[in-house]
N, C-alpha and C positions, 0 to 999 in steps of 0.2 A: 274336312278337306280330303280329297281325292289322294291317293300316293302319300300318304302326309311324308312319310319316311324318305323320299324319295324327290324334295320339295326342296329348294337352298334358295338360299339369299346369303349376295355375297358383293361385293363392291367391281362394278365393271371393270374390265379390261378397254382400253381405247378404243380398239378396231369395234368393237359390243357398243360403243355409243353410236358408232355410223348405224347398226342396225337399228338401233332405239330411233334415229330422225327418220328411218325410212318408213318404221310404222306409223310416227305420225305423218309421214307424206299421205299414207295410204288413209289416216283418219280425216284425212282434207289440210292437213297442217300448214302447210307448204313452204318448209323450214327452208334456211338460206345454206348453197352452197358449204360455204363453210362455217358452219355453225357448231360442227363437232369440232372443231380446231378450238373457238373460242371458249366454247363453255367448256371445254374438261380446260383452257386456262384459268380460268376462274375457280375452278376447287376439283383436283383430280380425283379427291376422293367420294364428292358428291353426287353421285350416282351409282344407283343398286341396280342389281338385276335380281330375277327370279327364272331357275331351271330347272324343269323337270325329267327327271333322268339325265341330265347333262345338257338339255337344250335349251337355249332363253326362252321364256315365253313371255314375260313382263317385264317391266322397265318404271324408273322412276326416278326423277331427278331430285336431289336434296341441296341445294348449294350452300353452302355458309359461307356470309360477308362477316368475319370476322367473331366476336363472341358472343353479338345482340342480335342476330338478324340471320334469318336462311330464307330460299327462296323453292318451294316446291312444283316440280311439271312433269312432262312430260311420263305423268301417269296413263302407262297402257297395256295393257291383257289382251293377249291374241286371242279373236273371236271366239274362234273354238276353245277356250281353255276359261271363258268368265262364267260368275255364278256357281265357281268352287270351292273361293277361297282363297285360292295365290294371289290375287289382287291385294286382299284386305291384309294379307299374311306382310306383303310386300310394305303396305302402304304406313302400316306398324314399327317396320323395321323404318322405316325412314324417317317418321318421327321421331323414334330412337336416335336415329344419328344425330337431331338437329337440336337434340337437348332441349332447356332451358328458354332456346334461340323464340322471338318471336317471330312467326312464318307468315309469308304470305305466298297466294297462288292465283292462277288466272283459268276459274274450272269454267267448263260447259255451262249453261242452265240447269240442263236437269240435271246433274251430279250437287246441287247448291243443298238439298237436305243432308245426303252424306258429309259434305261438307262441315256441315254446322253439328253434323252429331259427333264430331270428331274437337267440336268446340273453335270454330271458322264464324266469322262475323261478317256479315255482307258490306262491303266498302262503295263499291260502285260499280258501273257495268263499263267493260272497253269495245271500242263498235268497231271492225275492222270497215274501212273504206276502200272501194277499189276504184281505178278507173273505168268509165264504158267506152267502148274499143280505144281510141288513141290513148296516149297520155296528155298533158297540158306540157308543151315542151315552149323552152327559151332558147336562146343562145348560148352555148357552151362558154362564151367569152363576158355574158352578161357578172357572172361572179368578179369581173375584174373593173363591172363597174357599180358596184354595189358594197362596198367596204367589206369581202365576204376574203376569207382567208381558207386554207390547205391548211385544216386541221392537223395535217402531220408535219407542218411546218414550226408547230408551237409548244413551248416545254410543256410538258407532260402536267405540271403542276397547275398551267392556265388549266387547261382541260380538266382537270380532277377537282378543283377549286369551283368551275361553276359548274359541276354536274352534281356535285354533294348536296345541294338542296331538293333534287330532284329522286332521290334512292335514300330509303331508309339506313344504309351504313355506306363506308367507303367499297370502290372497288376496283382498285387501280389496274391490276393486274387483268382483268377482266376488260376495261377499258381500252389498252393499250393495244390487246390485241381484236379487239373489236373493228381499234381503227387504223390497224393497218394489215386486215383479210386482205388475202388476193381480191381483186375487183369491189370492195368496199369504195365508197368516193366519201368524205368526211369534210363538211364544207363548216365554218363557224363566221359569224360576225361579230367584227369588232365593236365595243363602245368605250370612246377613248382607248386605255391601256389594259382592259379588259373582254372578257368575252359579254356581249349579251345575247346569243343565240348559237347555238349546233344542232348538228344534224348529220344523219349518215344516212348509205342508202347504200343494199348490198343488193346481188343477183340472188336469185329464190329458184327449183323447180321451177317457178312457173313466175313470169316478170321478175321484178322489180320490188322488196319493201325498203320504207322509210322509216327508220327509226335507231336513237330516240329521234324528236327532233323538238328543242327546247328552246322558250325565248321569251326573254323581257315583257316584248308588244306583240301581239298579230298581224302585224303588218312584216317584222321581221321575221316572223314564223315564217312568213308567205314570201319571202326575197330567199330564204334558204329553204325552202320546201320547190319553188321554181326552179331555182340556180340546181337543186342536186339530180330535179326530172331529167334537167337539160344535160346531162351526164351520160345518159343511158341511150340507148336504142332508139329512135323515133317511134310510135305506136307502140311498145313494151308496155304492158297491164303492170302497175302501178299500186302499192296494198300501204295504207297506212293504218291503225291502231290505234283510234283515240281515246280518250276520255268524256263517257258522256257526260259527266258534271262541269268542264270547261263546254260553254256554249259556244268561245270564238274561235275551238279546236273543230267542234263541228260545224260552224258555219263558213269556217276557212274550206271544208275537206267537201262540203256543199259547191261553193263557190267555186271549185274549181272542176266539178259536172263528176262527183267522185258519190257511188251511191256505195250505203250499208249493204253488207252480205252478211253477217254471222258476230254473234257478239258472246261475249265472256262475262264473269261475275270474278271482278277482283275482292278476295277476300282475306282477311288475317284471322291468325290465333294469337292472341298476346295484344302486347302493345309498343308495338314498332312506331320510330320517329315518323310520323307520317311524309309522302312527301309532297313537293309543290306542284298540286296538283292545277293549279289557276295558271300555269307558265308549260305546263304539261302539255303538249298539243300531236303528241304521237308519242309511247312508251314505243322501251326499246324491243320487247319481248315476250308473246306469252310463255314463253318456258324460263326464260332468266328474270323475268321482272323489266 
């Protein structure tokens, strides 16, 4: 490594996470708004950085959901500075942090060897959707005929209770303030005295994404995937993240004229409680899981 002496890794400061989502704005990312609010709630200390002579130049996010489980992303090395080593130096130190934890990550394609030599196992691929030109919009008022409720109208425990099948550990804290970002819309359907579908949908850089967005049936995928379009700007480009192993996630994101641009390789090290992935029909995040 280049400067080795001269090289730190150290656990970001907050205003250092704003810089880390803008280099993935600039790797195509096209993170949400406030998305540095949310993840430094979810675990303040899960995120490093890498400086040389004092200046960041790489980033890397470690999240821990508690004692079993972390989530790694937003792994990135400023162009000028990869192929010396601050990467791998970084990427070391982060493992470190997540211990024991079984990890999982949402890398590129071709980073998937690195991946596996670090002992990473191929899970499945997530295919980002987006809309071409409009979006598929409804009624703003259609939610109020569809048994669909204001997720931030409901104790916190409905909410935490049906998303726990769908995330390898809890993660409450991370939830809460998920769903209630500045301009997040967080729509859920009721079955009976229960939830059987949510969904959030936050402003991005560039449109509109959806996620998570999780449900019982396909069909109520498709009433809370409608209902939260119809939230947003009329013609706002529209990004959901599905799962290619659920085929009625893709045939729902088909069906509504949403084509494939870029896909990921979700992958573990260990062995994390898997999650449900057959009711999965948009993850929430390639950087938090």
């Amino acid at each position: 490594m280049d400067a080795e002496n001269n090289y730190q890794v150290r656990t970001m400061l907050r205003g250092e996470l704003d810089t880390a989502l803008q280099w993935a704005a600039r790797e195509g990312w096209n993170p949400g708004l406030h998305d540095a609010h949310c993840f430094y709630a979810a675990d303040p200390q899960g995120f490093l950085v890498g400086l040389l002579d004092g200046v960041p130049i790489a980033s890397i996010s470690v999240v821990r959901y508690g004692s079993d489980y972390g989530f790694l992303g937003l792994y990135i090395v400023a162009p000028e500075h990869r192929g010396k080593g601050y990467g791998w130096a970084l990427w070391q130190a982060g493992l470190e942090r997540l211990g024991q934890r079984a990890v999982g990550l949402d890398g590129v394609l071709a980073q998937q060897g690195n991946y596996r030599r670090s002992g990473f196992v191929l899970e499945h691929r997530n295919i980002r959707y987006a809309t071409a030109g409009s979006a598929p919009h409804g009624s703003p008022d259609a939610a109020e005929h569809s048994g669909l409720v204001d997720l931030r109208g409901l104790a916190a425990a409905q909410v935490r209770d049906y998303d726990r099948p769908f995330f390898p550990a809890g993660r409450d804290t991370f939830l809460q303030a998920w769903l209630h970002a500045p301009g997040h819309h967080a729509l859920g359907m009721m079955g009976g005295d229960r939830l059987a579908a949510y969904g959030v949908i936050r402003p991005c850089l560039s449109g509109y994404k959806i996620g998570p967005l999780f449900a019982d049936r396909a069909e109520q995928a498709q009433t809370v995937l409608q209902a939260l379009v119809a939230r947003v700007p009329a013609g706002s480009p529209v990004f959901l993240d599905v799962p290619e192993t659920n085929a009625a996630a893709v045939q729902l994101a088909c069906s509504l004229g949403m084509a494939p641009m870029f896909e990921t390789a979700r992958m573990y090290k260990g062995t994390p409680a898997l999650p449900d992935m057959g009711r999965t029909f948009g993850i929430t995040s390639f950087e938090l899981g």
